[in-house]
C-alpha positions in Angstrom: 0.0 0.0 0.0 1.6 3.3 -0.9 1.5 6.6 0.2 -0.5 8.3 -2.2 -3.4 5.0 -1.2 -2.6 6.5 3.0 -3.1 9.9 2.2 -6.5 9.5 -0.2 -8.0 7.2 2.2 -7.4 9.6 5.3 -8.3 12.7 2.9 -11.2 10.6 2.6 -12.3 9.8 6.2 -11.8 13.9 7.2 -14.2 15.2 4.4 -16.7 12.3 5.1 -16.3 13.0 9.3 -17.2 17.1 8.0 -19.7 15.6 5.9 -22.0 14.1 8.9 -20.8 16.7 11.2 -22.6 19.5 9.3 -25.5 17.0 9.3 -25.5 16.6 13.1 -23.2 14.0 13.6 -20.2 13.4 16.1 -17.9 11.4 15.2 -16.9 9.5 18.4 -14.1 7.2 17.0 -11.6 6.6 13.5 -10.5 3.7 12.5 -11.6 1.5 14.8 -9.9 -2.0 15.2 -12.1 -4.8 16.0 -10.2 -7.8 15.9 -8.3 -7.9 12.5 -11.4 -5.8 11.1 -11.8 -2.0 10.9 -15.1 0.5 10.9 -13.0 3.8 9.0 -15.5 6.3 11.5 -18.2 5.3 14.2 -20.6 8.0 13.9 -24.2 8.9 16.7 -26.6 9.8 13.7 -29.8 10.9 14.7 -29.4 9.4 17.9 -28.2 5.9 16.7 -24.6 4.9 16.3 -23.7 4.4 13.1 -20.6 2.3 11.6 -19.8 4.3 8.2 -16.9 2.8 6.1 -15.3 5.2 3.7 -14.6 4.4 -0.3 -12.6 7.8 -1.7 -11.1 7.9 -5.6 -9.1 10.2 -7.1 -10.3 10.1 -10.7 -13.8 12.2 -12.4 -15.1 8.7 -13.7 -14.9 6.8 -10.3 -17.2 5.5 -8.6 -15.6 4.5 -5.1 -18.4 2.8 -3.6 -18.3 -0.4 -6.5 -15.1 -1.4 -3.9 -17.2 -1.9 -1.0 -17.6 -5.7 -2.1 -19.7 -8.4 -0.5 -16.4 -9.3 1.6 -15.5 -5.9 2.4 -19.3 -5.4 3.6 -18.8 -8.8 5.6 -16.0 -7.7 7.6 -17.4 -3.9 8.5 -20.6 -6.0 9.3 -18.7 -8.2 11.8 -17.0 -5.7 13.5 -19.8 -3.2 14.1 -21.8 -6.4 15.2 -18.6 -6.8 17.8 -18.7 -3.6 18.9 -20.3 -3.4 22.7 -22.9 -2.6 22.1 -23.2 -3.4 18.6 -23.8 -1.4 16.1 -26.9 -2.4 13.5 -26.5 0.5 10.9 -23.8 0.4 8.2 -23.7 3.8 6.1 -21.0 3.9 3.0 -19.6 7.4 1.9 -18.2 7.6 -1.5 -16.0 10.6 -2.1 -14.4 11.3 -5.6 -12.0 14.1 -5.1 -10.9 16.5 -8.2 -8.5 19.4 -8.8 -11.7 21.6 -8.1 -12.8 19.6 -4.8 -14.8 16.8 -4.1 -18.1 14.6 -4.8 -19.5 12.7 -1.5 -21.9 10.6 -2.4 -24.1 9.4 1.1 -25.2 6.0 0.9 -27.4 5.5 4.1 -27.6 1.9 5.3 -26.3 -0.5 3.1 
């Protein structure tokens, strides 16, 4: 994993963690390591916590959110199930960044 792969993904995870914090969100954890699995940002929503994984491209065309796969979706869903106390709702955030700033795309539980 290179560099360039680091700082896109963590570009990423701050717009998204702006993103639902003008909505009303707090973010009340990144990155969060649940056994060998990882939620990118545990979110309270609307008064639910909310496990919201993070897909972010660097190209117009993209469209980030095709790489949440079934086993990617598998292993977000495990650990947010592990959580105490689990977490139910899985929200994906696509973001496609540009020269002239970026696309978020809000996928609300998938």
């Amino acid at each position: 994993m290179g560099t360039a792969h680091l700082s896109t993904g963590r570009t990423g995870e701050d717009i998204a963690a702006y993103f639902l914090q003008r909505r009303g969100g707090v973010v009340l954890a990144r990155n969060v390591r649940v056994g060998r699995d990882e939620i990118d940002l545990l979110v309270q929503l609307d008064g639910e916590r909310v496990a919201v994984e993070v897909k972010t491209a660097r190209r117009a065309d993209a469209h980030p959110e095709d790489n949440f796969d079934d086993d990617k979706e598998h292993k977000v869903r495990r650990a947010a199930r592990n959580l105490t106390p689990p977490v139910w709702r899985i929200d994906l955030i696509a973001i496609v960044l540009s020269e002239t700033g970026a696309t978020v795309r809000w996928l609300p539980e998938v």
